[in-house]
N, C-alpha and C positions, 0 to 999 in steps of 0.2 A: 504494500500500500504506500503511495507517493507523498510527500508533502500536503500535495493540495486536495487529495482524500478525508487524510487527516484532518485537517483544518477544514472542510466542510462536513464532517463528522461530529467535530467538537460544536458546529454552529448550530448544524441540528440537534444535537445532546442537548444544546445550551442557550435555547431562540430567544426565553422571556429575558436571560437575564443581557444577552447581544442587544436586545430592543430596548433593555435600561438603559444600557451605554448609550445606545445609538441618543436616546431620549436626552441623558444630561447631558451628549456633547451638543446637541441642538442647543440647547439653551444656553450654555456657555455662549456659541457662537453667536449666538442674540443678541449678548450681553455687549458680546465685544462688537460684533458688526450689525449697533443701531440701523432700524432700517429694513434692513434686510431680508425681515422674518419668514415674510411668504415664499423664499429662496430658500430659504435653508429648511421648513419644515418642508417643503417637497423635495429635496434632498434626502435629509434622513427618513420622511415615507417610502422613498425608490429603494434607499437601503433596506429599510427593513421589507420590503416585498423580495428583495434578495436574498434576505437571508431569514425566508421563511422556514417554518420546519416542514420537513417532508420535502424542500424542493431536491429533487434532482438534478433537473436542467440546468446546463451553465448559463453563466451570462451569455447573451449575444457577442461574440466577436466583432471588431470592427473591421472591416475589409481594410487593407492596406492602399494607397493611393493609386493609379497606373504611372508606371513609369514615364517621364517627361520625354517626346520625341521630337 
């Protein structure tokens, strides 16, 4: 089992308390970047649908650019 197994293993083991984190680094960020808020709680929303429990699926990849010709 690879690294990145692991590490979505323990996410799943561990959703509600990943989704605290996620939760008091939102507000930190709030804190510091006045303003903002609507940005950063859809931020940590996209996170936490990422790192739901049970998911399987990775992220979407991003396709890489085409080469400049």
């Amino acid at each position: 089992m690879g690294f990145m197994d692991k590490a979505k293993e323990l996410l799943n083991q561990h959703d509600d308390k990943v989704d605290q984190g996620l939760d008091k680094a939102g507000e930190a960020a709030k804190e510091r970047f006045a303003g903002h808020d609507e940005q950063i709680d859809q931020g940590v929303d996209k996170l936490q649908e990422m790192t739901g429990a049970g998911d399987t699926a990775e992220a979407p990849r991003e396709e890489p650019p085409p080469p400049p010709q």
